[in-house]
C-alpha positions in Angstrom: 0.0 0.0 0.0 1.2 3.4 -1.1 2.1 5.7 1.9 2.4 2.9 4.8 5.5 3.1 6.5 7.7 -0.2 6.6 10.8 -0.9 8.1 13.7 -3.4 6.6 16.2 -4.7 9.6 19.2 -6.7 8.5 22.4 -7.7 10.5 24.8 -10.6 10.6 26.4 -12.9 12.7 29.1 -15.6 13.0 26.8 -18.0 14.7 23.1 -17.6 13.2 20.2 -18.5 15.7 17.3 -17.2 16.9 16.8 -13.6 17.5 14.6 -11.0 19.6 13.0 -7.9 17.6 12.9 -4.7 19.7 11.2 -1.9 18.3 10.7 1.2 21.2 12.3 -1.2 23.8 9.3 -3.9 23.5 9.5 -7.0 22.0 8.1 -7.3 18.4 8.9 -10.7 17.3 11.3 -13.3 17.1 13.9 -14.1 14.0 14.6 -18.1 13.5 17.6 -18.6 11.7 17.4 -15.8 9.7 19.7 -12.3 9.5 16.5 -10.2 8.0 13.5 -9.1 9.4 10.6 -6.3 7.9 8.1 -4.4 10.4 4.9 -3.8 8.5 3.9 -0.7 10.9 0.8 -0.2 8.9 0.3 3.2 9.5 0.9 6.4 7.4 2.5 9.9 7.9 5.4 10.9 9.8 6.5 9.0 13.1 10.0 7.7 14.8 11.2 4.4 16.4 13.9 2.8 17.7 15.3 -0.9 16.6 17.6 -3.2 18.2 18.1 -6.8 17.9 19.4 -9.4 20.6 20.1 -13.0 20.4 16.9 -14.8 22.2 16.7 -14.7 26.0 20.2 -13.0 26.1 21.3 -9.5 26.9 23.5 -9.6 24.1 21.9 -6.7 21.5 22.7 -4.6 18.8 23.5 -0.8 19.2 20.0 1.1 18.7 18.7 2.0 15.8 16.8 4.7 15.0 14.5 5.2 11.6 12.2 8.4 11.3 9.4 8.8 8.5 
């Protein structure tokens, strides 16, 4: 849909697994075995959020990320 703001998150790692999406410090979803994730926000017009992804039930994250429509 024209308009509707979507983010595209992509990293890498030595040792692929499962990862923990953050966006805005709360959990968004989880990545299996993959290095790519998109976040359909489904809303239009201006906004900002943060990112930051973290192996699964560790406290070992990304820096933050921030993306602003």
């Amino acid at each position: 849909m024209k308009g509707v703001q979507n983010v595209d998150l992509s990293w890498s790692d030595s040792q692929p697994g499962t990862y923990d999406i953050y966006r805005d410090d709360t959990l968004l979803a989880a990545a299996v075995g993959g290095t790519t994730y998109t976040d359909d926000l489904g809303v239009k017009g201006g906004g900002g959020y943060t990112y930051r992804v973290c192996r699964a039930g560790t406290t070992t994250c990304s820096n933050t990320t921030e993306v602003t429509f």
